[in-house]
C-alpha positions as CSV (number, residue, x, y, z in Angstrom):
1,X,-21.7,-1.3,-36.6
2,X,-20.9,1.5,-38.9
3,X,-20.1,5.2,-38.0
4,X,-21.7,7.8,-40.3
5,X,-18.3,8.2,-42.8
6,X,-18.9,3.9,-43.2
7,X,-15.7,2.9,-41.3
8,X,-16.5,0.2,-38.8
9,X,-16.7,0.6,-35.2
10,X,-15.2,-2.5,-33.5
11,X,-15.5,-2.6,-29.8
12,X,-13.8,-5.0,-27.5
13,X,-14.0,-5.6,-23.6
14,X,-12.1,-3.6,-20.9
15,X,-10.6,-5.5,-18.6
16,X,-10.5,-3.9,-14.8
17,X,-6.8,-4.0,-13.8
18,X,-4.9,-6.3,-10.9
19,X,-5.8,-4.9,-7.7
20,X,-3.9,-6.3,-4.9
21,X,-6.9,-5.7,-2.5
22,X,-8.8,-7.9,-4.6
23,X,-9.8,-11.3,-3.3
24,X,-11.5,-13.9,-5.0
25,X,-12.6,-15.6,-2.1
26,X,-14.0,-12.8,0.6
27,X,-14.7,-9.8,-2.1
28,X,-13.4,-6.5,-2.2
29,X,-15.4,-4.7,0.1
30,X,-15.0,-8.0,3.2
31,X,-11.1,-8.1,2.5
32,X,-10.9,-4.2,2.5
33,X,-12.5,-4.0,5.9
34,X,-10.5,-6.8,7.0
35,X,-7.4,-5.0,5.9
36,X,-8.7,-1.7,7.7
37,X,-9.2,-3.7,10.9
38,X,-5.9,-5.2,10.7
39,X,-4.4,-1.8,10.7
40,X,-6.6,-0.1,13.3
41,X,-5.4,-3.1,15.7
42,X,-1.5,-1.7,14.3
43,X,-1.9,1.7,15.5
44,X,-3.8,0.7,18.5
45,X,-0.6,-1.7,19.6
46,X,1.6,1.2,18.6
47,X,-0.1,3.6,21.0
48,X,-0.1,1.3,23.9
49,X,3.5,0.1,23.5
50,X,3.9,4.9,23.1
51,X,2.2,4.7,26.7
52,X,3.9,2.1,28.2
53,X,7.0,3.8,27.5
54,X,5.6,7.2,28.6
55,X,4.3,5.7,32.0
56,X,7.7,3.6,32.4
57,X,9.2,7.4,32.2
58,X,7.4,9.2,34.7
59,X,5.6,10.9,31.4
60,X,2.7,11.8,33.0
61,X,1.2,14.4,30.8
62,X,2.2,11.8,27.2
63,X,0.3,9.2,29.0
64,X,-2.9,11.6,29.6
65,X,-2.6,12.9,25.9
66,X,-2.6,9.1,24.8
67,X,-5.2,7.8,26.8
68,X,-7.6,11.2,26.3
69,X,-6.9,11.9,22.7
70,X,-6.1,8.6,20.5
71,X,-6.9,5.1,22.3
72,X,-10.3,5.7,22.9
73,X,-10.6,7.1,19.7
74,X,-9.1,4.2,18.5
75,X,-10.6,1.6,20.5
76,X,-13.9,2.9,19.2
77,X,-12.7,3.0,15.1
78,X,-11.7,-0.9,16.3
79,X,-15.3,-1.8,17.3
80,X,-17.3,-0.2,14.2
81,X,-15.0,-1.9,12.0
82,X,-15.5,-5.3,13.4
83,X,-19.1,-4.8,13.2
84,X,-18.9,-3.4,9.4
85,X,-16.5,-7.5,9.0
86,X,-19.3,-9.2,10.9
87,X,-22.0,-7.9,9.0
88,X,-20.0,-8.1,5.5
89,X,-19.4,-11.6,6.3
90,X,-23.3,-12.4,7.3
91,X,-24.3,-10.8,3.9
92,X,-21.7,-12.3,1.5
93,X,-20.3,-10.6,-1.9
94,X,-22.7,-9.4,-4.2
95,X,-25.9,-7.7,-3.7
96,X,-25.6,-8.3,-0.3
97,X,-22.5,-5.7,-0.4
98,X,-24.8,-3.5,-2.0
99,X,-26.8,-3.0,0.7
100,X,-24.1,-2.9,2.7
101,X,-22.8,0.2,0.8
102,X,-26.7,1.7,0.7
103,X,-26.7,1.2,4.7
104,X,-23.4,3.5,4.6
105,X,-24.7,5.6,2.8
106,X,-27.6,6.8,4.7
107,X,-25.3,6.9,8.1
């Protein structure tokens, strides 16, 4: 190819950089969710083990706040994430995440 002066344009290939959420295996978008799921389950434990403590204290109005405000909050972020891993796995990498992206995308 030549540029209108007559130097020549070379062009070479990108390459996408190291990701560490990148797996070769599952795909990006099944070992994201996986990773998202695994720390939904982290907070969850975290706010149960805040409760416990809370309820082991005579806290009664902690406890309340936990239970009414984050775990079933939580609970609930758990549930549509394992769905969104069941489904990614069912449809596999590829076009199939695609149209898992295009069914987000509508919600």
């Amino acid at each position: 190819m030549f540029n209108k002066r007559g130097g020549k344009v070379k062009l070479q290939f990108i390459v996408a950089p190291l990701s560490e959420f990148e797996h070769v295996d599952k795909g990006d978008a099944l070992y994201g969710m996986e990773l998202a799921l695994s720390l939904e389950k982290l907070v969850n434990e975290k706010l149960l083990n805040l409760h416990n403590v809370a309820s082991k204290n005579g806290d009664v109005h902690l406890a309340d706040f936990i239970e009414s405000d984050f775990l079933t909050e939580q609970v609930e972020a758990i549930k549509k994430i394992s769905e969104y891993v069941a489904q990614l796995r069912r449809v596999g990498k590829g076009h199939g995440t695609w149209h898992f992206n295009q069914m987000l995308l509508e919600q």
